[in-house]
C-alpha positions as CSV (number, residue, x, y, z in Angstrom):
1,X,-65.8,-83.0,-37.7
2,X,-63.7,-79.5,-37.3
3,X,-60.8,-82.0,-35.7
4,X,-60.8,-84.7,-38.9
5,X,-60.5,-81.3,-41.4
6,X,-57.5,-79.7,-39.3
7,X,-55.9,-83.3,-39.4
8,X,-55.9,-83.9,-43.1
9,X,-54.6,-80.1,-43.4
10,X,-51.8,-80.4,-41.4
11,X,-51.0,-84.1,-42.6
12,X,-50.9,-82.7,-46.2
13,X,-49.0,-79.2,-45.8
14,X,-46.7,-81.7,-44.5
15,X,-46.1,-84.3,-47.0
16,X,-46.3,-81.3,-49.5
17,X,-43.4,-79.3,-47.1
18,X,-41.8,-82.3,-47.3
19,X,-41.6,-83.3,-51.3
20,X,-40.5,-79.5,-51.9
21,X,-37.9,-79.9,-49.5
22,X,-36.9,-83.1,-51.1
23,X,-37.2,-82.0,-54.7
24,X,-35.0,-78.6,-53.9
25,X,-31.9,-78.2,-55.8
26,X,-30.7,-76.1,-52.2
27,X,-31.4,-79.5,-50.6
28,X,-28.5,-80.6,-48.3
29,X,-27.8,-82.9,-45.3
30,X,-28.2,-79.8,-43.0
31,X,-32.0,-79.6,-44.3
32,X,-32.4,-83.4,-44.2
33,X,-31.5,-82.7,-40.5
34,X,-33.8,-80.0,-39.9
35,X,-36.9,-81.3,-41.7
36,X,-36.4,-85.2,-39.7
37,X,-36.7,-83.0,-37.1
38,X,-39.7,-80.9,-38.0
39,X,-41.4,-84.4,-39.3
40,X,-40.7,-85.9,-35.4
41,X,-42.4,-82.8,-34.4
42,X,-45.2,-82.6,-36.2
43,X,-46.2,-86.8,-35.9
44,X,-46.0,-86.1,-32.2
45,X,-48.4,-83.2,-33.0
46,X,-50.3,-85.3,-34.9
47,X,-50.4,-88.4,-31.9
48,X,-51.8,-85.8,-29.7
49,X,-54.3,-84.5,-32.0
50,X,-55.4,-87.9,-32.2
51,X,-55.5,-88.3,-29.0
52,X,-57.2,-85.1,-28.6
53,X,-60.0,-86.0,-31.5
54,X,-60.7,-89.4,-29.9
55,X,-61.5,-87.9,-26.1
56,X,-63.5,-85.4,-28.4
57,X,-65.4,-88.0,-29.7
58,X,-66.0,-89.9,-26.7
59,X,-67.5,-86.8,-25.2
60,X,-69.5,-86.0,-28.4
61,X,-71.3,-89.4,-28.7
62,X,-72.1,-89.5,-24.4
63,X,-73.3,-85.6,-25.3
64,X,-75.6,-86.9,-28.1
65,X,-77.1,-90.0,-26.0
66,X,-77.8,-87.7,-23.5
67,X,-79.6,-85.4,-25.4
68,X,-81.2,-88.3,-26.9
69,X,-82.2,-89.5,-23.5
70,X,-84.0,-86.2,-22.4
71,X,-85.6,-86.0,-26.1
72,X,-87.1,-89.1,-25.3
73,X,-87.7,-88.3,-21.3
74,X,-89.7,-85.4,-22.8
75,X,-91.3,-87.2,-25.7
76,X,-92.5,-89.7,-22.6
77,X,-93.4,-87.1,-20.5
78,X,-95.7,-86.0,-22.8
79,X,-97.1,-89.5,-23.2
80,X,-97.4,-90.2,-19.7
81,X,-99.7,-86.6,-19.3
82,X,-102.1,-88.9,-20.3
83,X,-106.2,-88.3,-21.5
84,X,-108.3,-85.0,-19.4
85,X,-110.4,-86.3,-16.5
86,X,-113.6,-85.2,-18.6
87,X,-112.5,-87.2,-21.7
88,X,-112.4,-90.2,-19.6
89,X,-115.5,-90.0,-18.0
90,X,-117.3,-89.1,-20.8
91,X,-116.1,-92.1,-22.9
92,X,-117.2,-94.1,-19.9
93,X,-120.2,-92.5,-19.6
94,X,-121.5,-93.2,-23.4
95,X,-120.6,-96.9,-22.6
96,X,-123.0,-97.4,-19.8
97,X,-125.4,-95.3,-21.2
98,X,-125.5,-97.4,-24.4
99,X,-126.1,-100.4,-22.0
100,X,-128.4,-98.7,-20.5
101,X,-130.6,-97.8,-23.3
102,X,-129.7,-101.3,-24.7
103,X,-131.8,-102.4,-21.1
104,X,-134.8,-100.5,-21.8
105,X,-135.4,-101.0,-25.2
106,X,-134.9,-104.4,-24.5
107,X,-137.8,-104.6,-21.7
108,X,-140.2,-102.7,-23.4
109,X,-139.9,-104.8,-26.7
110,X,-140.5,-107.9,-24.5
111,X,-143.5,-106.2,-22.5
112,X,-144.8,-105.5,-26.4
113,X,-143.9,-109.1,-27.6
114,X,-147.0,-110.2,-24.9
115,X,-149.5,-107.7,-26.0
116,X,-149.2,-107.9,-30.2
117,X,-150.0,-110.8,-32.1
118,X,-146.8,-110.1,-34.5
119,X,-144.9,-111.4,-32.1
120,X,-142.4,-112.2,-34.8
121,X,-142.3,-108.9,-36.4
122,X,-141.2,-107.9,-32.3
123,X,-138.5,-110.3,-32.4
124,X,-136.9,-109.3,-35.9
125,X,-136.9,-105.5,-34.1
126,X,-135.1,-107.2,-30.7
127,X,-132.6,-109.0,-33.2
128,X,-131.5,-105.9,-35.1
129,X,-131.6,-103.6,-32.0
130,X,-129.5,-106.5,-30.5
131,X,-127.0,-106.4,-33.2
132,X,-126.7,-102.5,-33.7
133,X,-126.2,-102.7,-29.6
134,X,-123.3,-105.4,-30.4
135,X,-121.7,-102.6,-33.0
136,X,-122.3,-99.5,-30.6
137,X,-120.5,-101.4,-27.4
138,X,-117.7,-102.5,-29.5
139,X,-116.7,-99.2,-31.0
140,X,-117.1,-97.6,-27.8
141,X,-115.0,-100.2,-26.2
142,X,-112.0,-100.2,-28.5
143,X,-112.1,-95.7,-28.5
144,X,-109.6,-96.9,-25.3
145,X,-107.2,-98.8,-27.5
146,X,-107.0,-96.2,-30.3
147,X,-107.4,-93.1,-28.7
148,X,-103.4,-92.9,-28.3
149,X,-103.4,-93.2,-24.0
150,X,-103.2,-97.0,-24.0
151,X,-99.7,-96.9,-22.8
152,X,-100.7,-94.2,-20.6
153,X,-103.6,-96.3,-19.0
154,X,-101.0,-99.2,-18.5
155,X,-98.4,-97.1,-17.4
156,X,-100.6,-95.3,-14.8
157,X,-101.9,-98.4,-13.5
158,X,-98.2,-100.4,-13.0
159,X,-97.4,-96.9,-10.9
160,X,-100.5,-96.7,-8.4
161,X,-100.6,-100.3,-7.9
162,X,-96.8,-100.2,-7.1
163,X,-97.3,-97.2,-4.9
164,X,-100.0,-99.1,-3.0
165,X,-97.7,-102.1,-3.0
166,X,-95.1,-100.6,-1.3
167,X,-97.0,-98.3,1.3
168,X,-98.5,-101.4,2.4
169,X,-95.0,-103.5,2.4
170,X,-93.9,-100.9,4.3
171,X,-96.6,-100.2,7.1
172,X,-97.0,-104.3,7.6
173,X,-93.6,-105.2,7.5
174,X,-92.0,-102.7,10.1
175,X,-88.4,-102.5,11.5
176,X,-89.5,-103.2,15.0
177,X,-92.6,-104.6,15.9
178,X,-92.4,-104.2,19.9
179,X,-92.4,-100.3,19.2
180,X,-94.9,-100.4,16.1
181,X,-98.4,-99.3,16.3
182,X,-100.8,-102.2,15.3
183,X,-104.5,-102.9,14.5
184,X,-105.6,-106.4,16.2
185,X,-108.5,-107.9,13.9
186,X,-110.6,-110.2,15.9
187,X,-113.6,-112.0,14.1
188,X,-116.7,-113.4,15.5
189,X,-117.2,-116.2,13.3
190,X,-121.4,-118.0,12.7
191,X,-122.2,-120.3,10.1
192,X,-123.2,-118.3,7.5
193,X,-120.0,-116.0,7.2
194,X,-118.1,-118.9,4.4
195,X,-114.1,-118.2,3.3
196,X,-114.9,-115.7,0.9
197,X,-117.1,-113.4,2.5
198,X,-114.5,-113.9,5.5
199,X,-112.1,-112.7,3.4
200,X,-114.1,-109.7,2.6
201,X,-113.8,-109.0,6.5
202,X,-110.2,-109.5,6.5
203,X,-109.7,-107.1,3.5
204,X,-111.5,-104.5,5.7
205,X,-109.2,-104.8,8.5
206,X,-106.0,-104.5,5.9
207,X,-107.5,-101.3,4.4
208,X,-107.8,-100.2,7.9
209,X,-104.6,-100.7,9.2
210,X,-103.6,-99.2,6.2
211,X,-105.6,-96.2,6.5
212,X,-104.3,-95.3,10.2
213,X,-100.7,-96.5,9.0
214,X,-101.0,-99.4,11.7
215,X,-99.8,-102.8,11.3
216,X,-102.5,-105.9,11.4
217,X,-102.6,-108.7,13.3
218,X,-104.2,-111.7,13.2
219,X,-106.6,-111.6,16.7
220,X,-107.8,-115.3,17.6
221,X,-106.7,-116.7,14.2
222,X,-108.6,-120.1,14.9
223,X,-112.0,-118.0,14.6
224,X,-111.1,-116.7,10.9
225,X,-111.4,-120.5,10.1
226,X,-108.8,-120.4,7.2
227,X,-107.1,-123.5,7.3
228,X,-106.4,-125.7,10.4
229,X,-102.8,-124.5,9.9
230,X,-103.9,-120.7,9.8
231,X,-103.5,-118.1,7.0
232,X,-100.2,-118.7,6.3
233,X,-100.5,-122.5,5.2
234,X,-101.7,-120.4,1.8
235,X,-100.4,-117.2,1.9
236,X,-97.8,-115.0,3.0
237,X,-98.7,-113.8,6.1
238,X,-99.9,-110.0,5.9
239,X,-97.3,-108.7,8.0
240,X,-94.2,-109.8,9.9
241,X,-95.7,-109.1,13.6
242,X,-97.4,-111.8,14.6
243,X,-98.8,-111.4,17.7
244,X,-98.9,-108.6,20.4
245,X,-97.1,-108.3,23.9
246,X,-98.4,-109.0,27.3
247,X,-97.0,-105.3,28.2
248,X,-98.3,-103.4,25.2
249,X,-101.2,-101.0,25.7
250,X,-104.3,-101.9,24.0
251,X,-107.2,-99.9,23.3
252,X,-110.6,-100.6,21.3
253,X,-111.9,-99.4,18.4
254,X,-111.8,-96.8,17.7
255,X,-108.8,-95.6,20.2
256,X,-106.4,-93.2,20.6
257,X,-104.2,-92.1,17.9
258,X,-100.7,-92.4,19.9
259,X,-101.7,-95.6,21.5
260,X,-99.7,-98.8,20.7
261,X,-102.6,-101.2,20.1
262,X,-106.2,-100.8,19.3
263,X,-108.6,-104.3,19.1
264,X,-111.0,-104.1,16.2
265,X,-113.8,-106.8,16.2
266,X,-115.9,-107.7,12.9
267,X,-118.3,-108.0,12.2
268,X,-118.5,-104.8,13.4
269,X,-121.0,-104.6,16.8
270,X,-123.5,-101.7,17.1
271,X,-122.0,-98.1,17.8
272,X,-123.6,-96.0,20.0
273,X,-122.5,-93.2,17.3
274,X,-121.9,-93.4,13.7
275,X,-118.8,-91.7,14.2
276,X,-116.8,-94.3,15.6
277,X,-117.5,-96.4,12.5
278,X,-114.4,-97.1,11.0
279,X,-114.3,-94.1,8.2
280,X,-111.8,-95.8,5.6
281,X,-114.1,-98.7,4.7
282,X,-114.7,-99.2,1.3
283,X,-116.2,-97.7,-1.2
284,X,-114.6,-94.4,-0.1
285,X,-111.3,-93.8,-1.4
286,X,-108.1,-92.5,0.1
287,X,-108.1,-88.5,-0.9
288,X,-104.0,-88.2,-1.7
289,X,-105.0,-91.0,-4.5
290,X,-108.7,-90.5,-5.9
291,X,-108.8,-88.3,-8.5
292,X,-105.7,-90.5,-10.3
293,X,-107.6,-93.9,-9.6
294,X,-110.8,-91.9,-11.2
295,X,-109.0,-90.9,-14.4
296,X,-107.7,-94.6,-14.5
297,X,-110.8,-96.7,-13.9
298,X,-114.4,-96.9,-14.6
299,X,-115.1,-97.9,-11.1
300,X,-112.3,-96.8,-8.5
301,X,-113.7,-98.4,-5.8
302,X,-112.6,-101.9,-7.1
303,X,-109.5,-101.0,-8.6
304,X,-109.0,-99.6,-4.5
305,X,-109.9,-102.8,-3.0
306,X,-108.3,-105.1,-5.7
307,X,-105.1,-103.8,-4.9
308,X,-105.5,-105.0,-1.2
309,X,-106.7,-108.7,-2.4
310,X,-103.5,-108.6,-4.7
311,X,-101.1,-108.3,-1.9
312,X,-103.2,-110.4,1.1
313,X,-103.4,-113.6,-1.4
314,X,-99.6,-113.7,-2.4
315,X,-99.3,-117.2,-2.8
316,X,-97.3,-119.7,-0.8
317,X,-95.0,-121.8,-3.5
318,X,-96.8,-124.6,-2.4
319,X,-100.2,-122.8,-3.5
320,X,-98.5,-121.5,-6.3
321,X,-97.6,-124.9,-7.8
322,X,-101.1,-126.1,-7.2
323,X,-102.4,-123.3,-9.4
324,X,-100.1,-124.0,-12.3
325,X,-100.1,-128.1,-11.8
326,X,-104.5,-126.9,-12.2
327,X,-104.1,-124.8,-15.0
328,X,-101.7,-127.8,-17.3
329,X,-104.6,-130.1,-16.2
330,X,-107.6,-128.6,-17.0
331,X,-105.8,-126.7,-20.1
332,X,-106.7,-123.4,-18.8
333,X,-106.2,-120.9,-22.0
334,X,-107.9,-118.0,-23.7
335,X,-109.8,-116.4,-24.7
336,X,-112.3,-117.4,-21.6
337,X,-115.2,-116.7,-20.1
338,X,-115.8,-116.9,-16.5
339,X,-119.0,-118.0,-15.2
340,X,-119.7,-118.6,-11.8
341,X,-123.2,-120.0,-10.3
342,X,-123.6,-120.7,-6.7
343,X,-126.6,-122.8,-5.8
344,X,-126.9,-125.0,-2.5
345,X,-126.4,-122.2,0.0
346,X,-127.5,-118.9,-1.9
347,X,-130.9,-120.3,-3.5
348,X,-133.9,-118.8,-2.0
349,X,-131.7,-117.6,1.0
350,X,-129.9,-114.7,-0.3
351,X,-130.7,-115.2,-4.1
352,X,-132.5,-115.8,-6.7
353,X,-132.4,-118.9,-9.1
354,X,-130.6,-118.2,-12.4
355,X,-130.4,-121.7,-14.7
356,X,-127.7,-122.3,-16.9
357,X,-129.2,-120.7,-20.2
358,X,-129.6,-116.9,-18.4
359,X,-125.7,-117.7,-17.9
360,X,-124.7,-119.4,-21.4
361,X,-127.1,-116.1,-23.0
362,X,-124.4,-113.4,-21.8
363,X,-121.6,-115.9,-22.1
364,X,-122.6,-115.8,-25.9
365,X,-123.4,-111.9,-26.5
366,X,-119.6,-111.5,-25.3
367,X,-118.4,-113.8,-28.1
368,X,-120.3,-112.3,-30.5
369,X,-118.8,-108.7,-29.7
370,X,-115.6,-110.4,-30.0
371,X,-116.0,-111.7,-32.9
372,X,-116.4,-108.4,-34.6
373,X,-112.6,-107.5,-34.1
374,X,-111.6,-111.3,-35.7
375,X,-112.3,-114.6,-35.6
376,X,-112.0,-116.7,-32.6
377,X,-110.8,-120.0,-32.6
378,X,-112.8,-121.9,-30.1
379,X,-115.1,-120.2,-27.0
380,X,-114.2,-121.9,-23.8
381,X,-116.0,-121.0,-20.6
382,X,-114.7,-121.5,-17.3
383,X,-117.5,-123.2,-15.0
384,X,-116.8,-122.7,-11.3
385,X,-119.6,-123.9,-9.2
386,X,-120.9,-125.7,-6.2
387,X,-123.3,-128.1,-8.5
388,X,-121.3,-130.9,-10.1
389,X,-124.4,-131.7,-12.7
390,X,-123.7,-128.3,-14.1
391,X,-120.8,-129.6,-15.8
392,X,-122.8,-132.5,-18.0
393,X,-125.7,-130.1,-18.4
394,X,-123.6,-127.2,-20.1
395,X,-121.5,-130.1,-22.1
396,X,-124.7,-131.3,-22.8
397,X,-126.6,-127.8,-24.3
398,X,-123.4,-126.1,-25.3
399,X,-121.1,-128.6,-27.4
400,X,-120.2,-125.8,-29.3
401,X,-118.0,-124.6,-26.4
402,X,-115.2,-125.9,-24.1
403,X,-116.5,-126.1,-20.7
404,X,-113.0,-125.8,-18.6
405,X,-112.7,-126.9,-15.0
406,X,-113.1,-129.6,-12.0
407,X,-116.4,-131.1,-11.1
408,X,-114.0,-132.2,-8.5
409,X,-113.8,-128.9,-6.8
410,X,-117.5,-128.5,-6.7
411,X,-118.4,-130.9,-4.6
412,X,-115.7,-129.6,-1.8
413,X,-117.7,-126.7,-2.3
414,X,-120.8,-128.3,-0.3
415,X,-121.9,-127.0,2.8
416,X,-120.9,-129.6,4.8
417,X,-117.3,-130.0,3.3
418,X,-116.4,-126.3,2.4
419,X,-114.4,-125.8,5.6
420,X,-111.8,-128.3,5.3
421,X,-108.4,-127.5,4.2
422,X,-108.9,-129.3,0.9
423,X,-112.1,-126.8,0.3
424,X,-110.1,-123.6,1.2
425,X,-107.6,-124.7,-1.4
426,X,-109.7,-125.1,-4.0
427,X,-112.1,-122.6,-3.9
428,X,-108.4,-120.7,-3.9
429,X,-108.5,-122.1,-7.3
430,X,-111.3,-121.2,-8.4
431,X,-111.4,-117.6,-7.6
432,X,-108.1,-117.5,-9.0
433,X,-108.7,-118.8,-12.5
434,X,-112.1,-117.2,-12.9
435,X,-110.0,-113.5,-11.9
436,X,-107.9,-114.5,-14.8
437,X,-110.6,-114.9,-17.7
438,X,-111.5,-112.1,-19.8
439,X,-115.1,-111.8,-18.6
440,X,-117.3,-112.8,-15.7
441,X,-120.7,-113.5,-15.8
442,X,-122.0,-114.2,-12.4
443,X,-124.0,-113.1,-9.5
444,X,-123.0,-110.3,-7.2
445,X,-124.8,-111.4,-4.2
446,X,-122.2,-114.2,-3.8
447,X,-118.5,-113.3,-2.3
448,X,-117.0,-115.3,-4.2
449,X,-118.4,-113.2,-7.8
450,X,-117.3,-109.7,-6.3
451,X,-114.0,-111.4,-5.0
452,X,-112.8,-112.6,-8.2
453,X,-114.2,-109.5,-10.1
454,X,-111.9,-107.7,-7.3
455,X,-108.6,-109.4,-8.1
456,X,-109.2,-109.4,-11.8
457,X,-109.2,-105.4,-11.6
458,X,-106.0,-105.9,-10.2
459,X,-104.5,-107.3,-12.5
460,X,-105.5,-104.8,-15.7
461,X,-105.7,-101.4,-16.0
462,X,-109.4,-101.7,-16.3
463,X,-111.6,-104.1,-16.1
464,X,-114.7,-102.6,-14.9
465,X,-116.6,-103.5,-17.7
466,X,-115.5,-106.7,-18.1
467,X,-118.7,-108.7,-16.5
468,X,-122.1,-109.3,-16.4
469,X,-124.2,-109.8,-13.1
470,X,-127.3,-111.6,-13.2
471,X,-128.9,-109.8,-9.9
472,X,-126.9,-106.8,-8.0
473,X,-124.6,-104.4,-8.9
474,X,-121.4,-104.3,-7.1
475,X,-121.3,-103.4,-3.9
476,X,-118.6,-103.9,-0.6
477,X,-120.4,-106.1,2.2
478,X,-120.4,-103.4,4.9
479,X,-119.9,-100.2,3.0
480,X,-121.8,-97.2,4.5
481,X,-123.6,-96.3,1.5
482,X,-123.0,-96.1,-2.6
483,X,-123.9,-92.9,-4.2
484,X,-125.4,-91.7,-7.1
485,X,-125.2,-87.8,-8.3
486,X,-128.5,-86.7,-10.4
487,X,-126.9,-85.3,-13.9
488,X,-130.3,-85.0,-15.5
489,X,-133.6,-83.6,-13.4
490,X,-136.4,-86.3,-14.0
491,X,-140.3,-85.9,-13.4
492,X,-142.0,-89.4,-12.5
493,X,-144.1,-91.0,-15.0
494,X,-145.7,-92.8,-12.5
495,X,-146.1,-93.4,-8.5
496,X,-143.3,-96.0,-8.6
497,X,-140.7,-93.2,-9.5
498,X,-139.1,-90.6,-7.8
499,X,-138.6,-87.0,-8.8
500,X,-134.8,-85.6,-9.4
501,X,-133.4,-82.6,-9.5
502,X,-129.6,-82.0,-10.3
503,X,-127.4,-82.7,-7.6
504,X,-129.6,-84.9,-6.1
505,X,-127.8,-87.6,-4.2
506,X,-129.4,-91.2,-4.5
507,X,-128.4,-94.3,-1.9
508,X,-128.4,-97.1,-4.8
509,X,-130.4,-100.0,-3.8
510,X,-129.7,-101.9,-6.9
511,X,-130.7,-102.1,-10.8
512,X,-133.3,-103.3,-12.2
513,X,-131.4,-103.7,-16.0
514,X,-134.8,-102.6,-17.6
515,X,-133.3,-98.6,-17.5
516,X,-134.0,-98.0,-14.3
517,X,-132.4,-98.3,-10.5
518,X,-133.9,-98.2,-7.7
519,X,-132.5,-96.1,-4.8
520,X,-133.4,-93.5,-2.0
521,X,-132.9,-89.9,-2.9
522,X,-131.5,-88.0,0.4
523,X,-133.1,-84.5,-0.7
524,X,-136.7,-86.4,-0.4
525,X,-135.7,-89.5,2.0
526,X,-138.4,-91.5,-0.7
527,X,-137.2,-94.9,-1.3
528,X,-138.5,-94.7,-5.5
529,X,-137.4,-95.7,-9.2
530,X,-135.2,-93.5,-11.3
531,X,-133.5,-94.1,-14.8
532,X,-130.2,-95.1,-14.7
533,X,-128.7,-92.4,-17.1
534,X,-129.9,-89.7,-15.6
535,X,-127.3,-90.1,-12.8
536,X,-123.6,-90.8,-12.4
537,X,-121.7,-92.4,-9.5
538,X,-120.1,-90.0,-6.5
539,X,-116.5,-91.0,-5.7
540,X,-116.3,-90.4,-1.7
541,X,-113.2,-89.8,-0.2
542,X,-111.5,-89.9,3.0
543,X,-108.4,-89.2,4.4
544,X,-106.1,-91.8,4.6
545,X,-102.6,-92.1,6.0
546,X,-100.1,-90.6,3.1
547,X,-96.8,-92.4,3.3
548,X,-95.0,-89.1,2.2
549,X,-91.5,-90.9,1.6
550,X,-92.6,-93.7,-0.7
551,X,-92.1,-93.1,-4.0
552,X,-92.2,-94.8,-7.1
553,X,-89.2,-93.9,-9.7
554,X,-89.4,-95.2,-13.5
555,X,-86.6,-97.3,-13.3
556,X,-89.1,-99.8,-11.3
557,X,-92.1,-99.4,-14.0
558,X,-89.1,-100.2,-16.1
559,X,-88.3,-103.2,-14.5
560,X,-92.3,-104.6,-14.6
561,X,-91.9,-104.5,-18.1
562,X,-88.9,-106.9,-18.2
């Protein structure tokens, strides 16, 4: 502004120099001479003041987008801070414990619905208590969405799962693999190990070779049963070594840290200590990146091993066109519901029967909740199971609903059948579209539940709330142990519970979804119920390799969100 002002000065002291001059009665040809020659001067002043004011400018406007740039750098920083540790675990906290209460009061008023003869009067008090529980969930839930750290939970999420992403890029995909250190995963294969729980093995060995900052290979890949043409007829394969060398030194588990190759067998035989167990098996979590996956997600653990799944099932394009040619088919859209039953080889083996209504029940209390935020156009459901006649019998019960997916794929699902290649592929399929609905309702003793409650943590900032489970709580097949931390001392009400003091740490055995778990408290070594709310989860950590000189910068967050 200071140049434009010193312009229009000069300009009209020179017009005005030049009417007096012009006006003059003095005025001869000598002036004429003298004041062309002072006008020459002064437009070449005035070119180079023009000059002079552009360049100034120029650097004015790049010095006002950079300040811009760190106003805004600062204005993010401040964003991306993101909520305390204690707000977010609080706010999770209230959630379960309003299921939790939600459980017991829910129990009891069915244990009093058998011993009154109002039995109506009971079930007007289970409807309202139902509906104020509806209410209570749904505020709690959407405190994340207007507490003002949505982007931050987002942003947070895109940056650890990138970090992960590219540790593991770079520890499986090394420069040289004749010189690079690698974990061999041999597997030991028996009938009742199918592809998902498989894969839970094979996840193991990647979070390994992660851990030790090895690279994995495939040991005997014809025992891991994936396909007759091997993992990579699906996937891209884990890591660019394929194979080791006659020459290379090779060591078993656990090894030596400077040897070349150490052989790792699973499942894992007996150890004549339980120090040579494998320490980086989930649910601990690596200690450079716990606290941060904590503040992120309601249960770290699964956000941990999500990201693993995410990277070990990148999709061939061959796999990738199947899922999309599957979704156009079976008009795969939401809003969705997942549900998941396994029958022929779980029943009475390893679980429970659950009919379809038990299902269809939690299916519905999820629709009603989100129906309090809006209207929803149609409730779809997507059935994955092993027992074609499910399909006709939920079309059957529930017209109300659109019952997506194959009947097709459950019969490959069979026992006999579930090994072939057309089996693997689709109960690819399933796993992958019931990962991307926005609830689960399911059973955690089967592989394929937890697997597909796995990836679908993956692929949101949090999703740990995002299911229902009709027997266990989550757990990794294999982990050590899952631990609770007392909060709250309890005094049992009867023989069948334990007593608590704070601090207490409790081996979860599994809830019972009346208010109470069951578990083994390490102070007493008595195997007893406790309620739930009176504890919270322990986050165990280990130490993990660090990868020191992998970063993350925001140009590539930037980038995710193109």
């Amino acid at each position: 502004m200071r140049i434009n002002k010193r312009l229009r000065t000069f300009i009209v002291l020179m017009i005005f120099l030049w009417v007096i001059y012009m006006l003059s009665p003095d005025f001869n040809h000598n002036d004429e001479v003298y004041l062309n020659k002072k006008l020459h001067e002064a437009i070449n002043e005035l070119k180079k003041l023009h000059i002079e004011n552009k360049n100034l400018k120029l650097k004015v406007t790049s010095l006002h987008k950079m300040l811009e740039k760190h106003k805004n750098k600062n204005s993010d920083a401040n964003a991306w801070k993101g909520p305390r540790e204690q707000y977010e675990l609080v706010r999770r906290r209230i959630y379960a414990n309003t299921k939790e209460i939600w459980y017991y009061i829910s129990s009891e008023l069915r244990s009093l619905s058998r011993e009154v003869t109002d039995v109506d009067h009971v079930d007007r008090m289970k409807s309202m208590v139902d509906e104020h529980y509806r209410s209570l969930l749904n505020d709690e839930a959407r405190l994340a969405d207007v507490d003002g750290h949505s982007a931050w939970r987002h942003r947070e999420n895109k940056y650890l799962s990138r970090l992960v992403e590219k540790r593991l890029v770079r520890s499986q995909n090394p420069p040289d693999c004749g010189n690079a250190k690698k974990l061999v995963c041999n597997f030991v294969n028996s009938h009742w190990c199918g592809y998902s729980c498989r894969l839970h093995h094979f996840i193991k060995c990647l979070i390994i070779a992660y851990g030790t900052e090895r690279t994995l290979v495939i040991g005997n890949p014809a025992s891991w049963e994936f396909t007759s043409g091997g993992w990579d007829t699906l996937f891209l394969p884990p890591s660019t070594c394929a194979s080791v060398a006659a020459n290379e030194p090779v060591l078993e588990w656990p090894g030596l840290r400077d040897v070349q190759v150490v052989n790792l067998t699973l499942p894992e035989p007996p150890y004549p200590s339980p120090r040579l167990r494998p320490r980086f098996i989930p649910v601990v979590l690596p200690e450079d990146l716990a606290r941060r996956i904590n503040v992120l997600h309601g249960d770290p653990a699964v956000w941990w091993i999500g990201q693993f799944f995410k990277y070990l099932l990148r999709p061939q394009p061959a796999t990738s066109d199947a899922f999309d040619a599957y979704a156009k088919r079976v008009r795969f859209q939401k809003p969705i519901v997942g549900v998941h039953i396994r029958r022929e080889d779980k029943i009475f083996s390893e679980a429970a029967l659950h009919e379809l209504d038990e299902y269809m029940y939690h299916v519905g209390e999820y629709y009603k909740i989100k129906q309090l935020n809006g209207g929803v156009d149609k409730k779809r459901i997507y059935l994955a199971t092993d027992e074609p006649t499910l399909f006709d019998e939920a079309k059957r019960k529930y017209p109300e609903y659109d019952i997506i997916g194959d009947p097709s794929l459950s019969e490959s699902g069979k026992f006999a059948t579930r090994e072939m290649n057309h089996s693997i592929l689709n109960i690819n399929i399933d796993i992958h579209f019931l990962s991307l609905c926005d609830y689960l309702v399911c059973t955690f003793s089967s592989n394929v539940c937890r697997l597909a409650y796995e990836l679908m943590n993956s692929l949101q900032p949090d999703a740990s709330a995002q299911f229902k489970s009709l027997d266990d709580t989550f757990y990794f097949s294999g982990q050590i142990h899952r631990l609770n931390i007392a909060v709250i001392p309890h005094k049992p009400n009867s023989t069948l519970e334990m007593d608590i003091q704070v601090g207490d740490q409790i081996e979860v055995a599994g809830n019972h979804w009346n208010g109470y778990s069951k578990g083994t408290n390490l102070r007493t070594n008595k195997t007893l119920l406790y309620p739930t709310f009176k504890v919270t989860p322990k986050v165990e950590v280990e130490h993990f390799a660090t990868y020191p000189d992998i970063t993350v910068n925001t140009d590539e967050l930037e980038d995710e969100n193109q």
